[in-house]
Backbone bond lengths (Angstrom), bond angles and torsions (degrees), N, CA, C in turn:
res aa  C-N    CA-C-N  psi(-1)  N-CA   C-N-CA  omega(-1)  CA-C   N-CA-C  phi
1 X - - - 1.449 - - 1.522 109.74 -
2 X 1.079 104.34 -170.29 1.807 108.39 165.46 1.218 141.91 -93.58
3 X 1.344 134.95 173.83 1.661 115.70 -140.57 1.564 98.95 -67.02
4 X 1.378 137.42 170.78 1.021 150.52 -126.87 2.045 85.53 -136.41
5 X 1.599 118.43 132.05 1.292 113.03 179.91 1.003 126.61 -72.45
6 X 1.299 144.56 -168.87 1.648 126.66 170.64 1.406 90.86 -142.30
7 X 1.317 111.20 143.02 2.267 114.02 177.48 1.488 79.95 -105.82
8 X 1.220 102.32 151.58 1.773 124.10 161.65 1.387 97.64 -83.50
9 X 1.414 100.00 145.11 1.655 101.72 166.28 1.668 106.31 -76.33
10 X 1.298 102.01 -173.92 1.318 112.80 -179.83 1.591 115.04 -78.42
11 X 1.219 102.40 -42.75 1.648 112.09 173.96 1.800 116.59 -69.57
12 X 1.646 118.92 -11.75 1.307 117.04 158.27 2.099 117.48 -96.24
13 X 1.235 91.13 -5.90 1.671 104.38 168.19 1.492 114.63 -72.81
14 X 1.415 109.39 -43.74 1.474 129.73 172.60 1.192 104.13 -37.17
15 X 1.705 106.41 -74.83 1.344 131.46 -151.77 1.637 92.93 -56.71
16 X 1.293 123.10 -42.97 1.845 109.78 -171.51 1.420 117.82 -40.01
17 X 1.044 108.12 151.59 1.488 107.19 161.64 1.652 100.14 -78.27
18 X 1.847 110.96 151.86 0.588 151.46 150.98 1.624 144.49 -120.07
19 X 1.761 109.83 154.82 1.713 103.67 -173.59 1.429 108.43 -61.01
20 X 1.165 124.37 104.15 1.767 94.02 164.79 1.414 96.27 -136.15
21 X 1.628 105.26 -155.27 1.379 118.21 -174.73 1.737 132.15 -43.54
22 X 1.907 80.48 -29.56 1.591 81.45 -162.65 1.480 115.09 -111.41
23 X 1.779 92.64 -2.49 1.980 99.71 142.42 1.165 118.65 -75.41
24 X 1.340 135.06 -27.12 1.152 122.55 173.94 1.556 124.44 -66.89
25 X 1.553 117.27 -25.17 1.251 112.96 149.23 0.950 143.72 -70.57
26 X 1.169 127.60 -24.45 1.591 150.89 126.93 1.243 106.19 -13.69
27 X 1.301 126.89 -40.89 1.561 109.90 -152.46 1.486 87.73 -130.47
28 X 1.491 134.06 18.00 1.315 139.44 177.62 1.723 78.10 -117.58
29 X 1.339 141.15 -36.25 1.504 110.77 -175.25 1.544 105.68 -88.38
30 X 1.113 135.27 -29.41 1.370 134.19 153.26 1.718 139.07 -24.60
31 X 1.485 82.74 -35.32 1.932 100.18 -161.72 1.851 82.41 -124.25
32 X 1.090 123.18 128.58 1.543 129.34 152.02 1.164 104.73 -104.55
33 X 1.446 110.18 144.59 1.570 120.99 -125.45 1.820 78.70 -124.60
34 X 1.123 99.13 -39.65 1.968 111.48 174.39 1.613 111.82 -51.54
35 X 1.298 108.75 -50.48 1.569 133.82 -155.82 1.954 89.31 -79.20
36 X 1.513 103.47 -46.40 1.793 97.35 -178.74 1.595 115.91 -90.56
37 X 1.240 122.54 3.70 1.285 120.49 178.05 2.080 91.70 -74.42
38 X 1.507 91.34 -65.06 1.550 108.73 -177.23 1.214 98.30 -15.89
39 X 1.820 113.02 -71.14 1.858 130.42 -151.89 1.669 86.53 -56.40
40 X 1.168 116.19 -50.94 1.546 112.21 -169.66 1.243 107.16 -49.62
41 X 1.962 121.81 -75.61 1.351 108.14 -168.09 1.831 111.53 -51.51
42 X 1.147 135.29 -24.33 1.649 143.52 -171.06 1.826 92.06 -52.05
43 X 1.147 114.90 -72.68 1.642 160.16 -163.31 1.735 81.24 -38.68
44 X 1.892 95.23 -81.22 1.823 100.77 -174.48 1.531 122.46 -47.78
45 X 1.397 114.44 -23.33 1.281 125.95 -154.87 1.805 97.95 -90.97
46 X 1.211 100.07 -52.61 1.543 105.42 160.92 1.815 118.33 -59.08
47 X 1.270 142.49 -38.38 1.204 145.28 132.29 1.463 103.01 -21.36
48 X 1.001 117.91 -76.78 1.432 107.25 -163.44 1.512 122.33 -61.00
49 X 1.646 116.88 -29.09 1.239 122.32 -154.15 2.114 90.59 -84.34
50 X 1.448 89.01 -32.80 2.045 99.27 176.96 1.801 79.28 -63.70
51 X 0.400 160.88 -143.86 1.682 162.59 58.32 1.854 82.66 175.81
52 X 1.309 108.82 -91.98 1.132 116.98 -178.17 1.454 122.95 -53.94
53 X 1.568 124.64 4.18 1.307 122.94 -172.90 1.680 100.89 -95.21
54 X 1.517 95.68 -46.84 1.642 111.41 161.94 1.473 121.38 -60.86
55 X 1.236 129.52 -27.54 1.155 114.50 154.36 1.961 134.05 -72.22
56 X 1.386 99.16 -27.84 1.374 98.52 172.26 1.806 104.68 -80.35
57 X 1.063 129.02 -34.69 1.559 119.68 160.50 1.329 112.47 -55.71
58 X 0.940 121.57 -60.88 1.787 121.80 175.27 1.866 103.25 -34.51
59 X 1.067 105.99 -76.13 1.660 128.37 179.29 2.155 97.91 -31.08
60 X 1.592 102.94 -70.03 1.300 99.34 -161.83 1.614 105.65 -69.66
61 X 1.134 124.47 -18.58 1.679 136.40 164.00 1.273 114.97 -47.05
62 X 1.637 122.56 -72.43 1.822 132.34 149.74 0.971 101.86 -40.85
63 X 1.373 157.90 -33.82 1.140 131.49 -166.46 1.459 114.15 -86.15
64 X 1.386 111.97 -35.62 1.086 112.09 -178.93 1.942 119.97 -101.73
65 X 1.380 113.46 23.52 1.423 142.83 172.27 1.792 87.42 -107.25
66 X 1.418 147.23 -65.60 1.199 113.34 -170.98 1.386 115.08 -86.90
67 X 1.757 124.98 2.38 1.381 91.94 165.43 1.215 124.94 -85.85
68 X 1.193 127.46 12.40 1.410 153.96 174.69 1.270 112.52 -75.96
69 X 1.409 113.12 -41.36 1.483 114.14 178.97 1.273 118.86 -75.80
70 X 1.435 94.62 -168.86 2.215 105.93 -171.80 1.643 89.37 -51.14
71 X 1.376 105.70 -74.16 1.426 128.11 174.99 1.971 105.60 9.21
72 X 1.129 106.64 -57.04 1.873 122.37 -177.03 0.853 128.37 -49.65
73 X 1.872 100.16 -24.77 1.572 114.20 -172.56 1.306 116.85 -76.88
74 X 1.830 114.31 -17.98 1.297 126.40 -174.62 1.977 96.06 -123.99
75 X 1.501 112.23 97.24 1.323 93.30 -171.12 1.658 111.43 -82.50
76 X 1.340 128.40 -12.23 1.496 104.44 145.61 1.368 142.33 -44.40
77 X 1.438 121.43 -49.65 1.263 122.47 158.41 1.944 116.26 -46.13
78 X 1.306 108.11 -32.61 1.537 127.23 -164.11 1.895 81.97 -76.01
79 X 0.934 136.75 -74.08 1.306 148.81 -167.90 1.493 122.31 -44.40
80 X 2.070 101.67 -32.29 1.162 105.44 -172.59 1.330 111.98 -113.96
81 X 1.263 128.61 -10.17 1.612 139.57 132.09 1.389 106.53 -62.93
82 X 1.047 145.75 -7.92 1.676 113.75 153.94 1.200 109.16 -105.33
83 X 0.957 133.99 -9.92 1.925 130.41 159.80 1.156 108.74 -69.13
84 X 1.209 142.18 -33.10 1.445 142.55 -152.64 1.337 92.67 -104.65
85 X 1.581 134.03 -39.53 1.649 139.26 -174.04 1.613 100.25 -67.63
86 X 1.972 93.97 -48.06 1.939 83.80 -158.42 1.468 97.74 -80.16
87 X 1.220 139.15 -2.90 1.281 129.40 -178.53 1.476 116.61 -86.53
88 X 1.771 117.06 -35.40 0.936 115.07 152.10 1.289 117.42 -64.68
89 X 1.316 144.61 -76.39 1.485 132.96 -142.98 1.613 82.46 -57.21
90 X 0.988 119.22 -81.40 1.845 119.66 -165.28 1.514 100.15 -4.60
91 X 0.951 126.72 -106.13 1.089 121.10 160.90 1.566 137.27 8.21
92 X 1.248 111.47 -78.16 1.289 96.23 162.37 1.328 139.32 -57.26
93 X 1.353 101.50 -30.65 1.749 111.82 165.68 1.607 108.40 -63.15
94 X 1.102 114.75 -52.04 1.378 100.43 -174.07 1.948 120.67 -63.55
95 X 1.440 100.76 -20.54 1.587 95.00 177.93 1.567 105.76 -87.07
96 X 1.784 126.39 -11.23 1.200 122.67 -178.42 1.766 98.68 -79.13
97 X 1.161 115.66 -47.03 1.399 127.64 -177.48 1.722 100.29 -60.48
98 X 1.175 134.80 -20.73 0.929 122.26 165.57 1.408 129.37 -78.49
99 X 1.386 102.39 -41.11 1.959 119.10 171.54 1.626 90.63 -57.58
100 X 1.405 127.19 -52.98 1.774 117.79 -170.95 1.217 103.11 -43.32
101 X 1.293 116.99 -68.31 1.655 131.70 -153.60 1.956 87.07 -60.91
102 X 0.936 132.08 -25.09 1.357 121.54 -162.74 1.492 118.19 -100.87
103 X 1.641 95.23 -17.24 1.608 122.58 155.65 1.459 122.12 -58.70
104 X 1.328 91.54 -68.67 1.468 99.66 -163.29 1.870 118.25 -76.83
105 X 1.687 94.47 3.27 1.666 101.45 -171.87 1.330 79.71 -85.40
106 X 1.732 119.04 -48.18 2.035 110.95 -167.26 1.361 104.16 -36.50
107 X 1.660 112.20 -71.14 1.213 131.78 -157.50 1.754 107.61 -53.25
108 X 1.186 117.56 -45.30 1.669 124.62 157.08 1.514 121.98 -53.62
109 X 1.114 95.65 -28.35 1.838 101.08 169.69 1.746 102.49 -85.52
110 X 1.215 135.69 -62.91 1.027 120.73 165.69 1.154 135.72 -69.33
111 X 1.052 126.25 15.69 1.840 130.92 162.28 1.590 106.69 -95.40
112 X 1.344 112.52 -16.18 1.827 112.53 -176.60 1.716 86.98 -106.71
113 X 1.297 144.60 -0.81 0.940 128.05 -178.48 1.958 103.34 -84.48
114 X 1.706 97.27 -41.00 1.243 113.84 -163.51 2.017 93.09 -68.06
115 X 1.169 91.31 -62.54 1.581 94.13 -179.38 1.586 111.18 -35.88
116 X 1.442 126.64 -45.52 1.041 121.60 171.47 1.465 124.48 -79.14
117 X 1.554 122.61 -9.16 1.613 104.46 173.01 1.471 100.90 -100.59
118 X 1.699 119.64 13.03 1.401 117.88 164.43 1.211 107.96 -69.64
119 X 1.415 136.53 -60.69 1.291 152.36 172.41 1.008 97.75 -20.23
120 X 1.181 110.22 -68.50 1.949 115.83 -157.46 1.585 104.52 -81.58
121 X 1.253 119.29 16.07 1.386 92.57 158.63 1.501 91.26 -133.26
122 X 1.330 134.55 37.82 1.146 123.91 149.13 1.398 107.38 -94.81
């Protein structure tokens, strides 16, 4: 048949390393928790500044796609379709740009989490 399994005793189960308390300090003196809050707000702040740069390009783009249109020929109508557009999209961009920034901090929190329980099991 095929090779035959082997059980660890209990006294080589011991011997493993394991997660406990005093990896977790281990991996709290490893990671400064001060130093990655910082990288985070840096990270969001840059998110946001992309965020809002693309929205004022977006904005001056529509703006200048409906004065182009029929819409131009009557610039009241022109005036009150772009107040009513940029007030909506604004808006919505800014609460999508908010779910990002609130995304991409998780996903940054769990990629330094992973990076750090790599460590600890090397």
């Amino acid at each position: 048949m095929g090779a035959e399994r082997t059980f660890k005793s209990m006294e080589e189960l011991e011997k493993e390393p394991t997660l406990s308390l005093s990896n977790h300090k281990r991996l709290s003196d490893r990671v400064d928790l001060s130093d990655y809050s910082l990288q985070m707000s840096r990270s969001m702040d840059k998110v946001k500044d992309l965020l809002n740069s693309y929205i004022e390009n977006l904005m001056a783009t529509e703006k200048c796609k409906v004065s182009r249109s029929s819409i131009s020929l009557h610039p009241h109508n022109l005036e009150t379709a772009l107040d009513w557009y940029s007030l909506q999209a604004k808006e919505e961009m800014k609460q999508l740009m908010d779910k990002m920034t609130i995304a991409y901090a998780e996903v940054r929190k769990y990629l330094a989490l992973t990076v750090s329980m790599q460590q600890l099991i090397k």
